[in-house]
C-alpha positions in Angstrom: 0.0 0.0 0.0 1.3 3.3 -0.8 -0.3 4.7 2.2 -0.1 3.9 6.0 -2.8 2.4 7.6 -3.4 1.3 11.0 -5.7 -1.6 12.1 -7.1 -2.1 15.9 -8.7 -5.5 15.9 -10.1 -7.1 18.8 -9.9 -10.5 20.1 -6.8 -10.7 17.8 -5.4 -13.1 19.9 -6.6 -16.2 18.4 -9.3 -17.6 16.2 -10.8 -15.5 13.9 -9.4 -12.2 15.4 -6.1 -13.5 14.7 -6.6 -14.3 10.8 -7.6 -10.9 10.6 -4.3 -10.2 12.1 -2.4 -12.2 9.4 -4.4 -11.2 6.7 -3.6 -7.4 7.5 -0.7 -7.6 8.1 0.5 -9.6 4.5 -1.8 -6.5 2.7 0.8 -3.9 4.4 -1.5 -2.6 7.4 0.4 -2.2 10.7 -2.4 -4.0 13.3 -2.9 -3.2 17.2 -4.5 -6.5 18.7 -6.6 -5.8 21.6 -7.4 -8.9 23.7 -7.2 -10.7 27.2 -4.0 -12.4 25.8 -1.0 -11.5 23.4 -1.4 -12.4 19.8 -1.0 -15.5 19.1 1.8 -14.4 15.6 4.9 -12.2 15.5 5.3 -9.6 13.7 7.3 -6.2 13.5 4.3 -4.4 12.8 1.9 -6.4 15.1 1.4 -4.8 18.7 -0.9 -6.4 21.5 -2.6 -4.6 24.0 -3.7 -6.9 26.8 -7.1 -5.7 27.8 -10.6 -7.4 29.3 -12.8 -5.5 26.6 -15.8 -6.5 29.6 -14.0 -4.3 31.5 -15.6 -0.5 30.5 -13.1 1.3 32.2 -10.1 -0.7 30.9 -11.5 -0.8 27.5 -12.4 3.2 27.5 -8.4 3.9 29.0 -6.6 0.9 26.3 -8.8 3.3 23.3 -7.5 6.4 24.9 -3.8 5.3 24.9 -3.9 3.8 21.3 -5.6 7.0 19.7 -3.3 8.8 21.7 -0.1 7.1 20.1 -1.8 6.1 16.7 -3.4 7.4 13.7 -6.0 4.6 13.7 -7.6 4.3 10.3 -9.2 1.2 11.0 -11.1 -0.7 13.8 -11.9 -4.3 13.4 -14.4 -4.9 16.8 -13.9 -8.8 16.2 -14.2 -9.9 19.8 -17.1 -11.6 21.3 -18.7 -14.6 24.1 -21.4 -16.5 23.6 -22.8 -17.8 27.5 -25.9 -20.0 25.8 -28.8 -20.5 27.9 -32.2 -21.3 27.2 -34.7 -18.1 28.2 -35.3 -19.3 31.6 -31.9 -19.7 32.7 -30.8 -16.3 30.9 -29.9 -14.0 33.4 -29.4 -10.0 33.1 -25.7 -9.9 34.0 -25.2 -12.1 31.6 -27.3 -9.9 29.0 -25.0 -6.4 30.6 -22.0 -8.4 30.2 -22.7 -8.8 26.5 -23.8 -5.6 25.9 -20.6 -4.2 27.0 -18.0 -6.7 25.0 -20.1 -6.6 21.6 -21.6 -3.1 21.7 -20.2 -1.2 24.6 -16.7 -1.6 23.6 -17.2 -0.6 20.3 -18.3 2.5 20.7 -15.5 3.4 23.5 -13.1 2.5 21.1 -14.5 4.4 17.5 -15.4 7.4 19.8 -11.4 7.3 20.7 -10.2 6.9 17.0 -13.2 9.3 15.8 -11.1 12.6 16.1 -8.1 11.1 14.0 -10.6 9.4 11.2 -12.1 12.4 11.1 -9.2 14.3 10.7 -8.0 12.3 7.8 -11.4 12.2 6.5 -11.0 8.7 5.8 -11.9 5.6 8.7 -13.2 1.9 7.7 -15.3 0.4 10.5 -16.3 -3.1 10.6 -18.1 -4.6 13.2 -18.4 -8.6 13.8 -22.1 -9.7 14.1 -23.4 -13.7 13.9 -25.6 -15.3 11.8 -27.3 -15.9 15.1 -28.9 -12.4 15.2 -30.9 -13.7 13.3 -32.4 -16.0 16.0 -31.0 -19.4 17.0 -32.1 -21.2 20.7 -30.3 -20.6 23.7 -28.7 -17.1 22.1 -31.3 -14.5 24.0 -28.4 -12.4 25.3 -26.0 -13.6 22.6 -28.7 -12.5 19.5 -29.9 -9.3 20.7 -26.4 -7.5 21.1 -25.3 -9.3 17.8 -28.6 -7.7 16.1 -27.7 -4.7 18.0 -24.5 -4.4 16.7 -26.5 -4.4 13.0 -28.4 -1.5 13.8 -25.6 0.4 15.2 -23.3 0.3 12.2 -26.5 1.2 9.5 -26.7 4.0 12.1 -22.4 5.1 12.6 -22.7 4.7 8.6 -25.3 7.6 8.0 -23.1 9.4 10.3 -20.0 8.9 9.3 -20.9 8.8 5.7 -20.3 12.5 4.7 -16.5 12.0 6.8 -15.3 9.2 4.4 -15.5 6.7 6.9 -17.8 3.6 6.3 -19.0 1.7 8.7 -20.0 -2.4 7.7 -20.9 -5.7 9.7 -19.5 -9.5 8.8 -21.8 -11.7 10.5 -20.3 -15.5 10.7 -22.6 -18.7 10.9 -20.8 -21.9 12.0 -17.1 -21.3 12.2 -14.2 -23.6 13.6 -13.0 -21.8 16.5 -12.3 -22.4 20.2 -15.4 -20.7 20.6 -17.5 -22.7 18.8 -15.7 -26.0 20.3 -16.7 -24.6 23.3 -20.4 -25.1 22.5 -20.5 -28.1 20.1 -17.9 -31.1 21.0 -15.3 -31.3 18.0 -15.6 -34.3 15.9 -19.2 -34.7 17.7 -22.7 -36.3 15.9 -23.0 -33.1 16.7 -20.9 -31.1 14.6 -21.2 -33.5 11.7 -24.9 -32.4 11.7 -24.4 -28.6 11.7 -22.7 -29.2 8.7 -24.9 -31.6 7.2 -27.8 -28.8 7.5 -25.2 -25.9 5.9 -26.1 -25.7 2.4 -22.3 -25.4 1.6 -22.2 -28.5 3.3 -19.2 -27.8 5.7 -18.0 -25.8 8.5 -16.8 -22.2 8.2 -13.3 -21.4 8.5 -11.5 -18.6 10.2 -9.9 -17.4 6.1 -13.5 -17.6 4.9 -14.6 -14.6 7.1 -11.3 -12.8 7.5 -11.9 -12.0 3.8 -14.8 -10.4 4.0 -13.2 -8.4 6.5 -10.6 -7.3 4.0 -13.0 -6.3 2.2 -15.1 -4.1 3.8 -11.4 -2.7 4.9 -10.4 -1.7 2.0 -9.3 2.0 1.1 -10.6 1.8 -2.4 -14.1 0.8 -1.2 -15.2 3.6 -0.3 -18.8 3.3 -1.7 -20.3 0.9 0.1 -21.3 1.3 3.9 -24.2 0.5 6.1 -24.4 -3.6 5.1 -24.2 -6.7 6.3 -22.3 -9.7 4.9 -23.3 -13.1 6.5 -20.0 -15.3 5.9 -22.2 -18.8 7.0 -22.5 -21.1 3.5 -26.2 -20.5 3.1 -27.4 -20.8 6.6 -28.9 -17.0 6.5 -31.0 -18.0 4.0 -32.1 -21.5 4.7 -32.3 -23.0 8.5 -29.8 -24.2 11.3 -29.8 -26.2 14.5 -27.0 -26.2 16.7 
């Protein structure tokens, strides 16, 4: 790239977040992975900040710092938790803690890179959603802040618009990840089943929806904002049971 840009992505630690990671940084970007943990790669222009993005206060100071030392052009707001329950066994901390990581922490840290995008007048803004907002069981607290997080970047895009920043939403079905292990056993009747009923017929991988990332990231595309890409082999538009 002939220009500098620099990505924050959270959860870059591992997973998903982490293929964002790779795939930035092989396209040129210089990348600021905020997570619990250090990244999981090495690279000259990979930093990690160690943050619990369900912490508001820690969240709100780790944005503060990084637009402080950084011209951030882009934030990746990869990180999320799923806690299933079924509706009576939901509980509201649960729903608050949610809140915070998928929507909360977002807007801490694009209000703390705001000033500089604006500055620039240029920004890219992708925020990670789930297929699930869609509705799945035992995804009350899980869905609604993933549909949230839909409604919030149609509204940052209208916004942000006339600024040259777009705002956009990747939103995953079934992908192989710790995360996803954590809820459905790995090499389970289980799993084999989820996949069965994808009408790609297979699991998504961690590649499949760091591109779409890329994407929505990149400078040229500067013409397309406010939408949603579901990354999940069919399943938005046919059914799923996990």
């Amino acid at each position: 790239m002939s220009k500098s840009y620099t990505a924050v992505v959270t959860g870059g630690s591992a997973g998903i977040g982490a293929e964002i990671c790779r795939q930035m940084l092989d396209a040129g970007y210089d990348v600021i992975s905020l997570a619990r943990r250090d990244a999981e790669i090495s690279h000259p222009r990979l930093r990690s900040v160690k943050v619990d993005l369900l912490d508001a206060a820690a969240t709100e100071q780790a944005g503060a710092e990084i637009a402080r030392d950084h011209a951030v052009t882009h934030v990746i707001h990869n990180a999320g938790v799923i806690w299933p329950h079924l509706l009576p066994d939901v509980t509201l901390d649960e729903l608050q803690g949610l809140t915070q990581i998928h929507l909360g922490s977002a807007i801490s840290l694009v209000q703390a890179c705001l000033p500089s995008m604006r500055q620039h007048q240029f920004g890219r803004i992708v925020l990670m959603s789930s297929r699930g907002a869609l509705g799945l069981q035992t995804r009350t607290a899980y869905s609604a802040t993933k549909a949230g997080m839909i409604g919030m970047a149609r509204t940052w895009a209208l916004e942000l618009a006339p600024q040259g920043i777009t705002v956009n939403v990747v939103a995953p079905g079934p992908i192989q990840t710790d995360m996803f292990y954590d809820v459905i056993p790995a090499g389970s009747e289980r799993e084999q089943n989820i996949a069965k009923g994808i009408p790609v017929q297979r699991l998504g991988r961690a590649d499949d929806v760091a591109r779409a990332v890329m994407f929505f990231s990149d400078p040229a595309n500067g013409f397309v904002t406010g939408q949603t890409l579901y990354v999940c082999g069919g399943a938005s538009i046919g059914s799923i049971t996990i």
